[in-house]
C-alpha positions as CSV (number, residue, x, y, z in Angstrom):
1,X,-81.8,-14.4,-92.3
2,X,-81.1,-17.8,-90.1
3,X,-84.1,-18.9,-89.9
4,X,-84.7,-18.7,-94.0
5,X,-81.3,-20.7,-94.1
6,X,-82.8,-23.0,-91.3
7,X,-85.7,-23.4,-93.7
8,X,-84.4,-23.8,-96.8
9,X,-81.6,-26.8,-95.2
10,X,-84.7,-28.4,-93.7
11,X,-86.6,-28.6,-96.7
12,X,-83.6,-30.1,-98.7
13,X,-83.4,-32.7,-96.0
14,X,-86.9,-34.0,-95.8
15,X,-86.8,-33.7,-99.8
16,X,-84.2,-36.5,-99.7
17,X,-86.2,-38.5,-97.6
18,X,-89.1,-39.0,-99.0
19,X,-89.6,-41.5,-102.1
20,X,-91.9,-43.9,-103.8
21,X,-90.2,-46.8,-104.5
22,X,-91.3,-48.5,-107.8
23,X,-90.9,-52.5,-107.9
24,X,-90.6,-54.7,-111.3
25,X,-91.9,-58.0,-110.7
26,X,-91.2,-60.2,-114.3
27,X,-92.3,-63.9,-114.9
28,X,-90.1,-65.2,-117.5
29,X,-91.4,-68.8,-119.3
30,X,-92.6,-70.7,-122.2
31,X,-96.9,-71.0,-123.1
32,X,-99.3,-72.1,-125.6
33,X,-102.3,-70.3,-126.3
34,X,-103.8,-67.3,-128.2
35,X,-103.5,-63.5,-128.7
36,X,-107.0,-62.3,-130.2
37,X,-106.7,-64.5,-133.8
38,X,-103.5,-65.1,-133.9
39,X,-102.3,-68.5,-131.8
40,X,-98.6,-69.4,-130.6
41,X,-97.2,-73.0,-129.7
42,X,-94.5,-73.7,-126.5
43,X,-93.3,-69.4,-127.6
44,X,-91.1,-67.9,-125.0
45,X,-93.0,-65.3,-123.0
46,X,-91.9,-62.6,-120.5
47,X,-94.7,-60.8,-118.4
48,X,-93.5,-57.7,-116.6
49,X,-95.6,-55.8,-113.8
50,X,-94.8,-52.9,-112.3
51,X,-96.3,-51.5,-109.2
52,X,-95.4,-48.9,-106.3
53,X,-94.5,-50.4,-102.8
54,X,-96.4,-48.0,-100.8
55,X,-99.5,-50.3,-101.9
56,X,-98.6,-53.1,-100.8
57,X,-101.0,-54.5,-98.0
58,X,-101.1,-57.9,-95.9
59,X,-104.9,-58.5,-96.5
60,X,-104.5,-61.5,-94.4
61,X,-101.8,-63.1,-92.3
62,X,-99.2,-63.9,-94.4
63,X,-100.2,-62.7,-97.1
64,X,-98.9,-59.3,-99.3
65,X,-100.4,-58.6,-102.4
66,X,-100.7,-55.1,-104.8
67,X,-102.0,-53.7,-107.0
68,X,-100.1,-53.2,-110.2
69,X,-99.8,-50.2,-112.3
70,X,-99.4,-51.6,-115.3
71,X,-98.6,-54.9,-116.7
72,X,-96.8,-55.8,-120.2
73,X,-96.0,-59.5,-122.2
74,X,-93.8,-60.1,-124.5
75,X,-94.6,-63.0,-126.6
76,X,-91.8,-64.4,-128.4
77,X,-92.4,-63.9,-132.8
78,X,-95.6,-62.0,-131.9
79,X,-94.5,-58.4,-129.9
80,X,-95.2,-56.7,-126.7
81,X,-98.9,-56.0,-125.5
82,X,-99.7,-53.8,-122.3
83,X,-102.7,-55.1,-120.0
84,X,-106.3,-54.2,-120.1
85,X,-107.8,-56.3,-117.6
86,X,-106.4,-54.8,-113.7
87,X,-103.9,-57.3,-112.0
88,X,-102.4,-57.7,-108.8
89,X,-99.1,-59.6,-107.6
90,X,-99.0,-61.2,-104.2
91,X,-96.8,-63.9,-101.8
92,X,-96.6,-64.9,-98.8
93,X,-95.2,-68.2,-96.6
94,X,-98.2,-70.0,-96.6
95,X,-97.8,-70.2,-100.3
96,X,-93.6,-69.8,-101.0
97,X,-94.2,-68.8,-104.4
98,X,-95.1,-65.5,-106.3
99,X,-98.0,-64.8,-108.1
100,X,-100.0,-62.9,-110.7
101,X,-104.1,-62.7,-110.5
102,X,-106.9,-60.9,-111.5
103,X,-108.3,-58.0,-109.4
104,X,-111.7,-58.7,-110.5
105,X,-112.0,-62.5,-109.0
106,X,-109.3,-63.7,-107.4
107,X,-108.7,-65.6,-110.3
108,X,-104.9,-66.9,-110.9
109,X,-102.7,-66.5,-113.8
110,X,-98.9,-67.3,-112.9
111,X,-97.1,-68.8,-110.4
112,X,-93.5,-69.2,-109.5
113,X,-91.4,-71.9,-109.0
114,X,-92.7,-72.5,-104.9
115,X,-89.5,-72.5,-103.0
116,X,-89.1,-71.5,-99.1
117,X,-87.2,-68.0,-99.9
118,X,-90.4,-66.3,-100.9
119,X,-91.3,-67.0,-97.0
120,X,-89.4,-64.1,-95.5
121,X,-90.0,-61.6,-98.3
122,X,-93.1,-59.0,-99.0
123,X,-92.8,-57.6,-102.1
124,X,-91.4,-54.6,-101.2
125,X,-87.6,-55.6,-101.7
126,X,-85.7,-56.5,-104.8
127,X,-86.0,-60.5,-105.6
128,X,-82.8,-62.7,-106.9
129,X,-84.2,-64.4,-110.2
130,X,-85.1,-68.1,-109.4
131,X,-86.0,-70.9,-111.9
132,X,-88.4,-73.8,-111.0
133,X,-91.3,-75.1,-112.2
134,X,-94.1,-72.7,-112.4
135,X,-97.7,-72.9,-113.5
136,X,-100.3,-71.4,-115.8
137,X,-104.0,-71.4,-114.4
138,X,-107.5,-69.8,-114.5
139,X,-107.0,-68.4,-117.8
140,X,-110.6,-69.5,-119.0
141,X,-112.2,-68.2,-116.1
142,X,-112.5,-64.2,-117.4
143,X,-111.4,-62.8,-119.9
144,X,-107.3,-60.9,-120.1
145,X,-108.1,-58.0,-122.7
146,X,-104.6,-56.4,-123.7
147,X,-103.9,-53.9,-126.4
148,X,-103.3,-57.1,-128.7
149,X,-107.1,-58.5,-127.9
150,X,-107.8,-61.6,-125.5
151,X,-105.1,-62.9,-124.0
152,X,-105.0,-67.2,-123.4
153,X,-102.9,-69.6,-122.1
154,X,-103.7,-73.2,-121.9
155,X,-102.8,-74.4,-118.3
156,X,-99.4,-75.9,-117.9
157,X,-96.5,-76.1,-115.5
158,X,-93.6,-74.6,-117.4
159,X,-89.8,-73.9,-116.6
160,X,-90.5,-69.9,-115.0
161,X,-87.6,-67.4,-114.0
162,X,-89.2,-65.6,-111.6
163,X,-87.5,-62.2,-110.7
164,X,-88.0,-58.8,-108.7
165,X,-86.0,-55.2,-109.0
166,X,-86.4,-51.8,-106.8
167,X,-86.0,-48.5,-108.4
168,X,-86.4,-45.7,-106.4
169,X,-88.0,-42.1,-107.8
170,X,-88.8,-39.0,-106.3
171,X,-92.5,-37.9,-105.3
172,X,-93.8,-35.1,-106.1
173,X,-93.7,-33.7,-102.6
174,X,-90.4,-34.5,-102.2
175,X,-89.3,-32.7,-105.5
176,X,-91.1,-30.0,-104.1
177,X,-89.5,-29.6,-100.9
178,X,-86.5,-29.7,-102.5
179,X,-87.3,-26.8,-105.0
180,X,-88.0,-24.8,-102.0
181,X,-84.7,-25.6,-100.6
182,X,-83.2,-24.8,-103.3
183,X,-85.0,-21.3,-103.8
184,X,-84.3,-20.3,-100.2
185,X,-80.6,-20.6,-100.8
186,X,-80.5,-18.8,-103.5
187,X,-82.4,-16.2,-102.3
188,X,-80.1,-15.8,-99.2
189,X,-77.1,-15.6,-101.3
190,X,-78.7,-12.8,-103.7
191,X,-79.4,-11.3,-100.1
192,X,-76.2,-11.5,-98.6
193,X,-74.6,-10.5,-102.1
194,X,-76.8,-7.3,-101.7
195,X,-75.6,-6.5,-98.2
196,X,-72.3,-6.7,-99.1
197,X,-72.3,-3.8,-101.5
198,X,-70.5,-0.9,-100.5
199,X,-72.7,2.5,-100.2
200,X,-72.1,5.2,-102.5
């Protein structure tokens, strides 16, 4: 009977230790271009990426970059399209800024405002927003499919609000461990509930 309490307490506590952290990056700015037909002068955009911090890698000195799950934009007057085209978001100090690109190429999209803060951090921590002038590039180079159609900015340096936010959400391995915590208590006190019957 100790050791199945022994078990079940160290299940809970390796439960409550592992996590996947999900991280928001957002780019927040102003943009000309297109969406499939439709066109949009100088329109307030917001592009939002979310990815998990267990992917992100150094792939060279200096520099972190990941993958992102999935990518949204909100274009002011026209709504809010999820990506097609796979993207990653990467920094580093030889750079000071924060960045959105295309996993296919290389290719940029976004950039922050550069600024020497973005030196000491690795995408794996929450971001204070910052506002700067940031950049629009490489948009011609490939095409951005979203849910809207082909997405196009013309290249510009606009005002960008650049931001980051952790979340923090159980894995399923950790929601299991704590299931089986949780089970082994429960079946101890049915157990000891049991033995504590009197005899007829």
């Amino acid at each position: 009977m100790k050791r199945l309490l022994c078990l079940a307490g160290l299940s809970a506590i390796m439960a409550a230790g592992l996590s996947a952290s999900v991280i928001t990056f957002e780019f927040d700015g102003t943009g000309s271009g297109f969406l499939g037909e439709t066109g949009f002068e100088n329109a307030a955009f917001s592009l939002t990426a979310v990815a998990d911090t267990a992917n992100v890698s150094e792939v060279r000195t200096g520099l972190f970059s990941t993958v992102n799950d999935s990518v949204s934009i909100t274009i002011a007057g026209l709504g809010t399209y999820s990506f097609v085209t796979p993207t990653e978001t990467f920094t580093g100090p030889q750079f000071n800024l924060a960045g959105i690109s295309r996993v296919s190429d290389g290719s940029d999209l976004a950039y922050s405002v550069v600024d020497a803060s973005f030196g000491n951090w690795d995408l794996t921590t929450s971001f204070a927003p910052i506002t700067g002038t940031g950049q629009l590039l490489q948009w011609n180079r490939a095409d951005v499919v979203t849910s809207g159609g082909i997405l196009f900015f013309n290249t510009s340096q606009p005002s960008m609000t650049f931001q980051a936010s952790l979340a923090s959400t159980p894995e399923p391995g950790s929601v299991f461990l704590l299931l089986t915590g949780i089970g082994g208590l429960a079946v101890l006190g049915v157990s000891r509930r049991k033995s504590s019957l009197p005899l007829n």
